[in-house]
HTML snippet that shows the backbone in 3Dmol.js (N, CA, C, O; Angstrom):
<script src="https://3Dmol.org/build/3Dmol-min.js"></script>
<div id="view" style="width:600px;height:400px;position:relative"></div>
<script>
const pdb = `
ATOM      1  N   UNK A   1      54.505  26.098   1.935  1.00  0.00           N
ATOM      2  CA  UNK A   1      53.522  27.035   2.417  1.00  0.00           C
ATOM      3  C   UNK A   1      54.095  27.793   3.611  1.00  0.00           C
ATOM      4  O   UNK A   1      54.134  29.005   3.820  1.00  0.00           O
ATOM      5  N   UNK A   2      54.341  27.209   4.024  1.00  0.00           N
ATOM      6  CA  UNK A   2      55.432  27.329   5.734  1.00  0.00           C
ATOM      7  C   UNK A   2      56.068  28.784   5.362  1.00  0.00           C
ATOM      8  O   UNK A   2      55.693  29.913   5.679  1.00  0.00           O
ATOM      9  N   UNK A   3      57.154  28.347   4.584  1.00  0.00           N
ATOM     10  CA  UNK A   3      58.472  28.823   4.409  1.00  0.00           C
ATOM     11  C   UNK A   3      57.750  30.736   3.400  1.00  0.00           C
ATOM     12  O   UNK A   3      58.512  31.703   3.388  1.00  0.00           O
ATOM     13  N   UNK A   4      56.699  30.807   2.910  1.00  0.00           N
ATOM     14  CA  UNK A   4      55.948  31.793   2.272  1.00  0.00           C
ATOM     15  C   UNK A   4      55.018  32.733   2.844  1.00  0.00           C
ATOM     16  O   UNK A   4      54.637  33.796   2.352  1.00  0.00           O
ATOM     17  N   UNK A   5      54.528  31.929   4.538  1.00  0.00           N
ATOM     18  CA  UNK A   5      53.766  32.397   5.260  1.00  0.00           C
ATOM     19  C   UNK A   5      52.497  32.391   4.411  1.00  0.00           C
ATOM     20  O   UNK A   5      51.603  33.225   4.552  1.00  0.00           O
ATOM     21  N   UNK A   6      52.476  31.500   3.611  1.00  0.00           N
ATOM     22  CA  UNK A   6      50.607  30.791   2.627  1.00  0.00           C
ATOM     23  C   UNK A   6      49.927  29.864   3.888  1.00  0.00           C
ATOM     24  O   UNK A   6      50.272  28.757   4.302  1.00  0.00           O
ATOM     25  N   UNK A   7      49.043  30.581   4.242  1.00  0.00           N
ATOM     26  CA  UNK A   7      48.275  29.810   5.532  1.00  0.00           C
ATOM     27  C   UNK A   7      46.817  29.311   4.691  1.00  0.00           C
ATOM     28  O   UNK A   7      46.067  30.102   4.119  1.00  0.00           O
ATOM     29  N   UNK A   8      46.621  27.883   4.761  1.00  0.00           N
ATOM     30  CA  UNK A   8      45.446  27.281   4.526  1.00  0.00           C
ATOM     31  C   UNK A   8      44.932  26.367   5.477  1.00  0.00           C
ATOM     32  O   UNK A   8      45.771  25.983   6.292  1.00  0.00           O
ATOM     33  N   UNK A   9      43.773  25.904   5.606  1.00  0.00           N
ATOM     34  CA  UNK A   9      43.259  24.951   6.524  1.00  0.00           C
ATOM     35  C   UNK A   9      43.706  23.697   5.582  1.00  0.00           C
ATOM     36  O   UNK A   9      43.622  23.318   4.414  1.00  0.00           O
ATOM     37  N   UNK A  10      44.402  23.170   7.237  1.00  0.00           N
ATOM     38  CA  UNK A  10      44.669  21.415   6.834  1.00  0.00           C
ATOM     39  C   UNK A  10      43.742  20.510   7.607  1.00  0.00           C
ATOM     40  O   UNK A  10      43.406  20.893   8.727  1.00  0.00           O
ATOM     41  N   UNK A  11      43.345  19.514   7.214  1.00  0.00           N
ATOM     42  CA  UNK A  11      42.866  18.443   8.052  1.00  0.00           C
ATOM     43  C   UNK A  11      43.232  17.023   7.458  1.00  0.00           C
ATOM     44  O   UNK A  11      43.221  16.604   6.301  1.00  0.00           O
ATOM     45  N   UNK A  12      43.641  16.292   8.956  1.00  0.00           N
ATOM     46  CA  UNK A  12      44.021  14.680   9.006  1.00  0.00           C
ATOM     47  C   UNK A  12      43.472  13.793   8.363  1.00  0.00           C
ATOM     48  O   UNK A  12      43.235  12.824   9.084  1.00  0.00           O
ATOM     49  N   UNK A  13      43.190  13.679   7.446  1.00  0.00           N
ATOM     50  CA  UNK A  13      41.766  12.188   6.565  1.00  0.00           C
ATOM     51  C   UNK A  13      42.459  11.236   7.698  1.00  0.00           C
ATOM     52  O   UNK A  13      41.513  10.817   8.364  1.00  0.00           O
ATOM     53  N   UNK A  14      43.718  10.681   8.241  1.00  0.00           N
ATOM     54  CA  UNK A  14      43.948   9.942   8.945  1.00  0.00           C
ATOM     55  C   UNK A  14      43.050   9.793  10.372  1.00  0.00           C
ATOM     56  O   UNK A  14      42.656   8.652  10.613  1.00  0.00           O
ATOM     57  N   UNK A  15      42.764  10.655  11.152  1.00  0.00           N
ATOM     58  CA  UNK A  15      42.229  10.852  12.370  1.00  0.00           C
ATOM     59  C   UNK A  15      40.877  11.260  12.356  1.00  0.00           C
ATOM     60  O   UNK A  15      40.089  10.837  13.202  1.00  0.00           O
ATOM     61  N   UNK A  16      40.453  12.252  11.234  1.00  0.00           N
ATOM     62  CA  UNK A  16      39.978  12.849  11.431  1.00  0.00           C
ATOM     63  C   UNK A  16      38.607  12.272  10.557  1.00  0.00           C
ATOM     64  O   UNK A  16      38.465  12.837   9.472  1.00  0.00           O
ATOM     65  N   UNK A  17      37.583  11.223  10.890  1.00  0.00           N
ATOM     66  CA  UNK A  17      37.039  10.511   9.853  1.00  0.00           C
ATOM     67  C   UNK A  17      35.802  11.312   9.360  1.00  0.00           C
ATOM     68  O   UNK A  17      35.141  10.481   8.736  1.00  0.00           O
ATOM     69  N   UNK A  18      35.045  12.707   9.317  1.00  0.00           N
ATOM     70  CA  UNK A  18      34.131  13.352   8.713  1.00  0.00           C
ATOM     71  C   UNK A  18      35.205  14.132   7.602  1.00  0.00           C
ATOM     72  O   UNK A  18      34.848  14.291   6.435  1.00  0.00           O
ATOM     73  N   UNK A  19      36.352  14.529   8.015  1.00  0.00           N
ATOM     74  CA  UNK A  19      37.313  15.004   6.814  1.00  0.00           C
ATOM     75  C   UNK A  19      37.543  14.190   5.745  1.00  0.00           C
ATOM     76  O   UNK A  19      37.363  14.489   4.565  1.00  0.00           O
ATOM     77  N   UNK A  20      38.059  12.858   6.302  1.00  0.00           N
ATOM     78  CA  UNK A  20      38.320  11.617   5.348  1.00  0.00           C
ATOM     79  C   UNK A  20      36.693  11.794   4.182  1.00  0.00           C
ATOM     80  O   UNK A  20      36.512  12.074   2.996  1.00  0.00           O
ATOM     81  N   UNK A  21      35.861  11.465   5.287  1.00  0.00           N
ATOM     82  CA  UNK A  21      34.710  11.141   4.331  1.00  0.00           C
ATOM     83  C   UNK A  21      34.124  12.662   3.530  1.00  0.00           C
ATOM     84  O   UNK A  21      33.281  12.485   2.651  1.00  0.00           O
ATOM     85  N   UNK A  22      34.438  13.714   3.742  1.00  0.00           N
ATOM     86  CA  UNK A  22      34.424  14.865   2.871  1.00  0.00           C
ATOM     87  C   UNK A  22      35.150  14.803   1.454  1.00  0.00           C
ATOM     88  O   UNK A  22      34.780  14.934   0.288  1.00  0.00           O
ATOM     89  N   UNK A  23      36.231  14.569   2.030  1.00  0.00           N
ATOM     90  CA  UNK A  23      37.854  15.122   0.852  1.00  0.00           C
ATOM     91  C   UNK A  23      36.960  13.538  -0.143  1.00  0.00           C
ATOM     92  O   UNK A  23      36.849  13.884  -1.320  1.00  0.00           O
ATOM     93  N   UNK A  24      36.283  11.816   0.107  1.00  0.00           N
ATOM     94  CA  UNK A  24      36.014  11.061  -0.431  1.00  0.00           C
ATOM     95  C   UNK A  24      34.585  11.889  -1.378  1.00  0.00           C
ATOM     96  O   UNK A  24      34.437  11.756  -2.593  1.00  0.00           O
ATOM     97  N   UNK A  25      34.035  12.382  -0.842  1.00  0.00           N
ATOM     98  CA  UNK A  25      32.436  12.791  -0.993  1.00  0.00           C
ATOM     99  C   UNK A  25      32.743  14.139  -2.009  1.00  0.00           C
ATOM    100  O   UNK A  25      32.334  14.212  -3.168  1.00  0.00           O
ATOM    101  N   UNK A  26      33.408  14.994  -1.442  1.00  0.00           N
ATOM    102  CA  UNK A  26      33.866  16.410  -2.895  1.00  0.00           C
ATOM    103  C   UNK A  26      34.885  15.596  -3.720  1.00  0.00           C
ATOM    104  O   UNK A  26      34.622  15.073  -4.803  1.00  0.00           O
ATOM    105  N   UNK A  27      35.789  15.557  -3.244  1.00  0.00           N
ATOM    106  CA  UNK A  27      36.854  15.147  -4.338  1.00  0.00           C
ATOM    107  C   UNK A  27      36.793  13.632  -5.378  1.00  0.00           C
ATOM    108  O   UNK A  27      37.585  13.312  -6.265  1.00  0.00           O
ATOM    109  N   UNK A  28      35.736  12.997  -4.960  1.00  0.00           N
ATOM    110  CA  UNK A  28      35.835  11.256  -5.315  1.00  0.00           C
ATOM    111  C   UNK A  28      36.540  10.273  -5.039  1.00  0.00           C
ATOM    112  O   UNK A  28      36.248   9.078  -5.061  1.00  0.00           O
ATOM    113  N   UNK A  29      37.868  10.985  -4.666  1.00  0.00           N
ATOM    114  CA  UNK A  29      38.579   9.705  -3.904  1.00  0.00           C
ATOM    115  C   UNK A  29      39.376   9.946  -2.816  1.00  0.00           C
ATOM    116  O   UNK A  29      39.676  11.112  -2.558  1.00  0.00           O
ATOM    117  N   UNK A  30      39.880   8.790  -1.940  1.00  0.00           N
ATOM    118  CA  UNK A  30      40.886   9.118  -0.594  1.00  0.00           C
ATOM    119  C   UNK A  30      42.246   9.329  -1.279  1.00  0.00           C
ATOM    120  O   UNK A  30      42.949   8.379  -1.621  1.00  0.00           O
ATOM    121  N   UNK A  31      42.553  10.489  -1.446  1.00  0.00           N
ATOM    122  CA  UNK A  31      44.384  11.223  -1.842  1.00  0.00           C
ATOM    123  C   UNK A  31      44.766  12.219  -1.203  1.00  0.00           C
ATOM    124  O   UNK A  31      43.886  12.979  -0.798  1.00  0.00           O
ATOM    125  N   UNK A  32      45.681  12.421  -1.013  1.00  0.00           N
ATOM    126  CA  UNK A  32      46.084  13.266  -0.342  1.00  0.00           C
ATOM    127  C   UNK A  32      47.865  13.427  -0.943  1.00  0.00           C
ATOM    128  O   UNK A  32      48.659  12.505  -1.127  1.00  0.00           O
ATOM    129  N   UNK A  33      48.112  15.063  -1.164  1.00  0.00           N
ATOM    130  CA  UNK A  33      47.686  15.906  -0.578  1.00  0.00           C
ATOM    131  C   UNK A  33      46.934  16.136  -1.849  1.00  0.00           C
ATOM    132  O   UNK A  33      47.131  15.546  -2.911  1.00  0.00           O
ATOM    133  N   UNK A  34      45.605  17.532  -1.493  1.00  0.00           N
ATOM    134  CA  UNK A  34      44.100  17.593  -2.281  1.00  0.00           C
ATOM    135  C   UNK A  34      44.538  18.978  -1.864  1.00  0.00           C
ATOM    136  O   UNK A  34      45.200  19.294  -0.875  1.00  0.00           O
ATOM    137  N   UNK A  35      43.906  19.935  -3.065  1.00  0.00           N
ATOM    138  CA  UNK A  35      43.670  21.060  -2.737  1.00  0.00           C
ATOM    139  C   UNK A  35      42.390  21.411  -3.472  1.00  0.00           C
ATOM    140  O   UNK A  35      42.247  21.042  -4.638  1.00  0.00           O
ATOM    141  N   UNK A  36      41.567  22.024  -2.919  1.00  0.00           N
ATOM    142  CA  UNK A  36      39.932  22.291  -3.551  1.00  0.00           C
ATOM    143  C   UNK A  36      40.263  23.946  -3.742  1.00  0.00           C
ATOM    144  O   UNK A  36      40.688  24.871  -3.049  1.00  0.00           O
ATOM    145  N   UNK A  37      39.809  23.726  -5.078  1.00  0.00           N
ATOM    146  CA  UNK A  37      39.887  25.476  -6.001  1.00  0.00           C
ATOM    147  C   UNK A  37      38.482  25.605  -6.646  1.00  0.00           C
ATOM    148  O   UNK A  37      38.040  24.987  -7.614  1.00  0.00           O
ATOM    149  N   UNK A  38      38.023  26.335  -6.059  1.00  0.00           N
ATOM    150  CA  UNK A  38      36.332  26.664  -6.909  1.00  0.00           C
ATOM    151  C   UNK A  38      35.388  25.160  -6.836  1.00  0.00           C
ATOM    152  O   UNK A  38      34.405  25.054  -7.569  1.00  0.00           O
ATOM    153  N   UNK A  39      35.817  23.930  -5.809  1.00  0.00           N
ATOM    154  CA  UNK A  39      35.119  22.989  -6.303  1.00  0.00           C
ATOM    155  C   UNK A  39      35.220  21.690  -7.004  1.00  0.00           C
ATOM    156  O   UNK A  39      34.493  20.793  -7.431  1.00  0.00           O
ATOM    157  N   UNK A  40      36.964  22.145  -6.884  1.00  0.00           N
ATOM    158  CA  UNK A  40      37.292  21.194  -8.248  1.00  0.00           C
ATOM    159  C   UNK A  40      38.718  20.620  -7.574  1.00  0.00           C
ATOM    160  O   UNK A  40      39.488  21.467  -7.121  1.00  0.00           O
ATOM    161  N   UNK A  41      39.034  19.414  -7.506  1.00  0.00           N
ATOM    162  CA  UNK A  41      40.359  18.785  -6.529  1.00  0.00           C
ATOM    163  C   UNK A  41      41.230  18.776  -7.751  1.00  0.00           C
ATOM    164  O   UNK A  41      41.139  18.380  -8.913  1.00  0.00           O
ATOM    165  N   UNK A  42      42.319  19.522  -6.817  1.00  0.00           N
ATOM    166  CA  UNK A  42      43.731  19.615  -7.134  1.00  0.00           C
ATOM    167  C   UNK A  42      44.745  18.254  -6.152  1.00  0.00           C
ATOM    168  O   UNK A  42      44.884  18.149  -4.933  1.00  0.00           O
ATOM    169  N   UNK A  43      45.194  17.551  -7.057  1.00  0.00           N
ATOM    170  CA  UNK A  43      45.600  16.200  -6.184  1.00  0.00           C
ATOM    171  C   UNK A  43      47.430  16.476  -6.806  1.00  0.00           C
ATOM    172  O   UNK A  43      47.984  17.312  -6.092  1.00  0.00           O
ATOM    173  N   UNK A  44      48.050  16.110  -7.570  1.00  0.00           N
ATOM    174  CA  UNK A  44      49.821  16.072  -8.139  1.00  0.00           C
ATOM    175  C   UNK A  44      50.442  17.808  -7.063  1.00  0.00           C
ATOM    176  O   UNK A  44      50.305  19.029  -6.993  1.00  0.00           O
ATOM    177  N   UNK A  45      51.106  16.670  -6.486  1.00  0.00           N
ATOM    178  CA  UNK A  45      51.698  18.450  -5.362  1.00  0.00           C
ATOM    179  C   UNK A  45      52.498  19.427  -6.356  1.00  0.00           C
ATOM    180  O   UNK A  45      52.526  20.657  -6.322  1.00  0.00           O
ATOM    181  N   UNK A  46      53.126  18.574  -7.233  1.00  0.00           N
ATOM    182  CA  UNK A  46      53.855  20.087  -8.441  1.00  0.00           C
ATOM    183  C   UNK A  46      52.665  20.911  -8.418  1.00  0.00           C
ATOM    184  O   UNK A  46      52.681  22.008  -7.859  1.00  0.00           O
ATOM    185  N   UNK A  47      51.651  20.458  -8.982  1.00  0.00           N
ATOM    186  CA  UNK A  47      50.165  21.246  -9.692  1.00  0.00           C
ATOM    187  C   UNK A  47      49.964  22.017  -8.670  1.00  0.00           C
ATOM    188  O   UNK A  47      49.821  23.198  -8.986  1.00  0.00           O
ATOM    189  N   UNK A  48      49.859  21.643  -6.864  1.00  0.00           N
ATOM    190  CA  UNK A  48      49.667  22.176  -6.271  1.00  0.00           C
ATOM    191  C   UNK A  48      50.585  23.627  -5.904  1.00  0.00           C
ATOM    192  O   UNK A  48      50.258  24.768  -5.574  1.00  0.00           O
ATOM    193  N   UNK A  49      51.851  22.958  -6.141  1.00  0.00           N
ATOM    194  CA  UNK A  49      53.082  23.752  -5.538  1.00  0.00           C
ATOM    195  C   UNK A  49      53.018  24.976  -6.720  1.00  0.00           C
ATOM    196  O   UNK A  49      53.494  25.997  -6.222  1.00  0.00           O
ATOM    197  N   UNK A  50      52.628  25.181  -7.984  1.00  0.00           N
ATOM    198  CA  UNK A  50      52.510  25.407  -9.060  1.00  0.00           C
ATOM    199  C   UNK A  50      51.528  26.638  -8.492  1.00  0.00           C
ATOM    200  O   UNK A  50      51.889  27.811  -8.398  1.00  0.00           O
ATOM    201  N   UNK A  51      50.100  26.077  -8.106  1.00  0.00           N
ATOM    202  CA  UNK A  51      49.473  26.845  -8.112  1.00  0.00           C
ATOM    203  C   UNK A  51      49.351  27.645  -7.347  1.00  0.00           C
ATOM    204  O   UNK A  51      48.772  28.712  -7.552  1.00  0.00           O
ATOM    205  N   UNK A  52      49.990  27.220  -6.062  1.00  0.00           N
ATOM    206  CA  UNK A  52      50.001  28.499  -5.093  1.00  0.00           C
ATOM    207  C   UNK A  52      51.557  29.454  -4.863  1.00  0.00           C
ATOM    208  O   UNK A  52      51.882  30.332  -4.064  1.00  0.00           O
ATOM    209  N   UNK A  53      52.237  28.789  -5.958  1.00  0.00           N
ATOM    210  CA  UNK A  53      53.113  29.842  -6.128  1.00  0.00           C
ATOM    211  C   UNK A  53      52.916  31.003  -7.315  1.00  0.00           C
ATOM    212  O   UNK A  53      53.878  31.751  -7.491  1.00  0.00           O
ATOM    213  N   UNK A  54      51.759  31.192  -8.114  1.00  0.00           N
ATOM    214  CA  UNK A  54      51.294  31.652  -8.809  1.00  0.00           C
ATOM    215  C   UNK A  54      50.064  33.083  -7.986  1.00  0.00           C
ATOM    216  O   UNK A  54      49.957  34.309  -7.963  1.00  0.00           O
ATOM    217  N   UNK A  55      49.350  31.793  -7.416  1.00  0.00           N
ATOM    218  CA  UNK A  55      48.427  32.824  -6.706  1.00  0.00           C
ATOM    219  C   UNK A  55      48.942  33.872  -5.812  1.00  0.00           C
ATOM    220  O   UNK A  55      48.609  35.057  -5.803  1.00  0.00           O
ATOM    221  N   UNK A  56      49.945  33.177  -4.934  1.00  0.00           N
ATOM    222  CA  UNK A  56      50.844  33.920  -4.220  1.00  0.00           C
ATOM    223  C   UNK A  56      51.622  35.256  -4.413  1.00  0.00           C
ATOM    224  O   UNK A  56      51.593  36.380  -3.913  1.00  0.00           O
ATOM    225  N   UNK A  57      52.521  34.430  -5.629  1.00  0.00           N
ATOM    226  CA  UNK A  57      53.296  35.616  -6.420  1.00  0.00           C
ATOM    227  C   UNK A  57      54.390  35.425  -5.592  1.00  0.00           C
ATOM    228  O   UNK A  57      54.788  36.296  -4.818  1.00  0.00           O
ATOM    229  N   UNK A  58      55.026  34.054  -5.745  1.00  0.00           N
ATOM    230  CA  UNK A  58      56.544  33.568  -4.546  1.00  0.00           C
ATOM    231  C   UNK A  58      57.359  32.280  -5.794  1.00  0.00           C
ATOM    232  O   UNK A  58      56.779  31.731  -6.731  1.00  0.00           O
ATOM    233  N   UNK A  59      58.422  32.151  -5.490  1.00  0.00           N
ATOM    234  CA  UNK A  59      59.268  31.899  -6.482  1.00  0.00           C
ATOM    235  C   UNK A  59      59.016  30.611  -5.892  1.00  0.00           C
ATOM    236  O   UNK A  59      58.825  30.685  -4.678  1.00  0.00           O
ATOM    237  N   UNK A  60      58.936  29.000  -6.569  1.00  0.00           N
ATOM    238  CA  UNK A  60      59.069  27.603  -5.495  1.00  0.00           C
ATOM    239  C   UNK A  60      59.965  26.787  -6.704  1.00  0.00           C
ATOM    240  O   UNK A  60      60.301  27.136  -7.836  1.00  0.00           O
ATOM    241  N   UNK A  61      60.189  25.550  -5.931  1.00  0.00           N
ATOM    242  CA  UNK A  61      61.829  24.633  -6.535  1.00  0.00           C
ATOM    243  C   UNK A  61      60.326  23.705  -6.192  1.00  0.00           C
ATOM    244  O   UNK A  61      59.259  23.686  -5.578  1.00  0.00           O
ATOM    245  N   UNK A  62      61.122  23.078  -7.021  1.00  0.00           N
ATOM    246  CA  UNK A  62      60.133  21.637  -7.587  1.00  0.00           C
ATOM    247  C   UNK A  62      60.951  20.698  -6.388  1.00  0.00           C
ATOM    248  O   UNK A  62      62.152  20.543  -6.163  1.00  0.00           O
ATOM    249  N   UNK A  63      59.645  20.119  -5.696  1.00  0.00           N
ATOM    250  CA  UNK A  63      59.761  19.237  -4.957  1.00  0.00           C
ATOM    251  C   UNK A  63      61.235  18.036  -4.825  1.00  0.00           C
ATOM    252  O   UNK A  63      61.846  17.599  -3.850  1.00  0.00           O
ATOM    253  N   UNK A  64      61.445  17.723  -6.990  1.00  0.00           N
ATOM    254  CA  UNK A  64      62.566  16.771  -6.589  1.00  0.00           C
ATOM    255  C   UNK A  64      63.828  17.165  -6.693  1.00  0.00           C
ATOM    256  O   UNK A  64      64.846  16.497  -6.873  1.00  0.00           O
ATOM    257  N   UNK A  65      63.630  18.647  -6.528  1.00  0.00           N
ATOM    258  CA  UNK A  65      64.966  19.692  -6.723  1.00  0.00           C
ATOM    259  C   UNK A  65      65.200  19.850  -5.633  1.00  0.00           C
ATOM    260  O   UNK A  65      66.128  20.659  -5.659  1.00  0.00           O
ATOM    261  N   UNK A  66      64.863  19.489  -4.040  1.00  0.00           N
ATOM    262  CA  UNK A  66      64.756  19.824  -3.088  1.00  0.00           C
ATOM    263  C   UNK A  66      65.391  18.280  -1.685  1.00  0.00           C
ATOM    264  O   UNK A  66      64.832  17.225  -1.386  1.00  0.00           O
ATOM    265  N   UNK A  67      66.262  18.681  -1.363  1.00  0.00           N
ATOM    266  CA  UNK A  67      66.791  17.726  -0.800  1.00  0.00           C
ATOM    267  C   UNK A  67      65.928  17.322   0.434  1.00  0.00           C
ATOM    268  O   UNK A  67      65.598  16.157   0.651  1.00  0.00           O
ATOM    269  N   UNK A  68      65.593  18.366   1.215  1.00  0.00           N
ATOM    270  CA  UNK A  68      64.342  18.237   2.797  1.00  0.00           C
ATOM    271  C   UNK A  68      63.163  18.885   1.916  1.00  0.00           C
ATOM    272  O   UNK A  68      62.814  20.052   2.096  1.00  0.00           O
ATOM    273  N   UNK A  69      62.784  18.351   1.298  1.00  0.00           N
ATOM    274  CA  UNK A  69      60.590  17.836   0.552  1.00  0.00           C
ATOM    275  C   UNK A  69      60.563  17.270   1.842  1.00  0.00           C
ATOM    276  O   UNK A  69      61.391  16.545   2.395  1.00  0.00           O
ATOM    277  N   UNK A  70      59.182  17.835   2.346  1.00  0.00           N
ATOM    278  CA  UNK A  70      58.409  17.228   3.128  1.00  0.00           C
ATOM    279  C   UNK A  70      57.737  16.094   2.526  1.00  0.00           C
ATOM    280  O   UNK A  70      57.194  15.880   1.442  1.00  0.00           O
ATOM    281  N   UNK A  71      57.990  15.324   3.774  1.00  0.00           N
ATOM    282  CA  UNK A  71      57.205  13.627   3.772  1.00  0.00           C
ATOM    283  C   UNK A  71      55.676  13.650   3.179  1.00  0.00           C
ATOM    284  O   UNK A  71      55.027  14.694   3.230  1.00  0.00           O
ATOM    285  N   UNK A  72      55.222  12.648   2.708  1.00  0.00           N
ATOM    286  CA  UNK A  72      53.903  12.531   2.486  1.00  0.00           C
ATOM    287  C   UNK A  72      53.149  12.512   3.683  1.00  0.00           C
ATOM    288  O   UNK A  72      53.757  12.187   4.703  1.00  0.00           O
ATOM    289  N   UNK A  73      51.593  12.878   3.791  1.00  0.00           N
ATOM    290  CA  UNK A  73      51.317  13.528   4.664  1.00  0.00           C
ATOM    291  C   UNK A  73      49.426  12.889   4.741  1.00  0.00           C
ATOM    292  O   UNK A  73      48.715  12.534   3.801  1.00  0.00           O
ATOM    293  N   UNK A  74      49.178  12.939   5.876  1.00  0.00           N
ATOM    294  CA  UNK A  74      47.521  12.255   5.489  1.00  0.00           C
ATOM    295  C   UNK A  74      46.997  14.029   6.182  1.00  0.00           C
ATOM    296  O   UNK A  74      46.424  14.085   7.270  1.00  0.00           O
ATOM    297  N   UNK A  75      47.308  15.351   5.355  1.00  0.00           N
ATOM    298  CA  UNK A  75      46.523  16.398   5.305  1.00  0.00           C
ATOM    299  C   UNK A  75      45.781  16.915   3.720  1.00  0.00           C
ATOM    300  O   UNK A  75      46.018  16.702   2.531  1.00  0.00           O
ATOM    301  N   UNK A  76      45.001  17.524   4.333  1.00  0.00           N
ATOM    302  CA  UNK A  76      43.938  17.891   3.192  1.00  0.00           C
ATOM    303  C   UNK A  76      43.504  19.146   3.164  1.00  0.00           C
ATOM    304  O   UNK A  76      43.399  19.555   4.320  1.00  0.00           O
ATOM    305  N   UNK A  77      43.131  20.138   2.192  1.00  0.00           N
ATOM    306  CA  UNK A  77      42.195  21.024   2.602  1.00  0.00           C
ATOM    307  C   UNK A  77      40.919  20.937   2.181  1.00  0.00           C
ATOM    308  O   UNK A  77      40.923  20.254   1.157  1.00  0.00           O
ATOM    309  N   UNK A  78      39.846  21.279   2.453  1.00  0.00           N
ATOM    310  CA  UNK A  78      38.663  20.518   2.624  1.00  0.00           C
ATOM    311  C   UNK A  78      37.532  22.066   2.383  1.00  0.00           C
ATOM    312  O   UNK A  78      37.334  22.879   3.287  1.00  0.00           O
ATOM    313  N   UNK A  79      36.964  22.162   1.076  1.00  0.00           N
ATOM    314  CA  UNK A  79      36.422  23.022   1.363  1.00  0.00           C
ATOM    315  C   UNK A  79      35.748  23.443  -0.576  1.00  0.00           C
ATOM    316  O   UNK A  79      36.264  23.161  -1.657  1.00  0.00           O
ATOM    317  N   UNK A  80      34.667  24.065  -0.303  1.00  0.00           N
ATOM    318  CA  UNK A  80      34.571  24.438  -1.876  1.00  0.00           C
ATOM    319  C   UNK A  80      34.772  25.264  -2.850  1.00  0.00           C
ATOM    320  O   UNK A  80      34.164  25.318  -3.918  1.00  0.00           O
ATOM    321  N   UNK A  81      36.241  26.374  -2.217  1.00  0.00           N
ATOM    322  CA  UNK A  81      37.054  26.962  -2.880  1.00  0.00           C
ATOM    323  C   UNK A  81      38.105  27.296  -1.918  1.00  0.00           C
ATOM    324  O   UNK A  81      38.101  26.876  -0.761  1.00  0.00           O
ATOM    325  N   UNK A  82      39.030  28.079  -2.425  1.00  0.00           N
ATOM    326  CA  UNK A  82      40.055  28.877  -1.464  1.00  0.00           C
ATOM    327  C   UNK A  82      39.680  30.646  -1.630  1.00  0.00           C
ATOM    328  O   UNK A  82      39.615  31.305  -2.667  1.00  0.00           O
ATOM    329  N   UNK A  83      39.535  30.960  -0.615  1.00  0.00           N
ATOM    330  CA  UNK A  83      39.572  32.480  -0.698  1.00  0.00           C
ATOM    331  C   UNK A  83      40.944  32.635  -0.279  1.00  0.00           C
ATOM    332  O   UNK A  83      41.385  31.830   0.541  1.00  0.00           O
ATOM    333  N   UNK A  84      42.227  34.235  -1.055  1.00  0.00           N
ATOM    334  CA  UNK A  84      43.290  34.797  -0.499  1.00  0.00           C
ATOM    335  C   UNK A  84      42.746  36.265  -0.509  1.00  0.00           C
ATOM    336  O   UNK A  84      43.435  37.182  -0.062  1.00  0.00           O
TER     337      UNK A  84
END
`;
const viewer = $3Dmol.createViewer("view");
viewer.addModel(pdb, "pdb");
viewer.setStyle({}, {cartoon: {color: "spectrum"}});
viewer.zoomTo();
viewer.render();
</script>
């Protein structure tokens, strides 16, 4: 997202315990990373990486094609769609 300048809201399920209990309450379960599209949780980061290189319109390398993939992460986006 970084590297594309794709800015979304993240939040900590780790720290942050009304997020935790959101991303549990929309999505059904504690995973991360989650992306909410119209309502509906996007959880496998390909799917994710997939989809916002689509929406975007930006070229992306699959996570295990990638020597520095970012670490797993206790962020989320939290919400009942994405507007771009």
């Amino acid at each position: 997202m970084k590297d594309h300048n794709i800015e979304l809201p993240l939040h900590d399920i780790d720290s942050d315990e009304a997020a935790r209990n959101r991303l549990i309450e929309v999505g059904g379960k504690r995973q991360v990373p989650c992306l909410f599209i119209d309502g509906t949780a996007m959880y496998e980061s390909n799917d994710i990486i997939a989809y916002l290189s689509k929406t975007f319109g930006v070229d992306h390398v699959d996570s295990s094609e990638k020597n520095d993939a970012a670490p797993a992460g206790g962020s989320c986006t939290i919400g009942g769609s994405c507007s771009f």
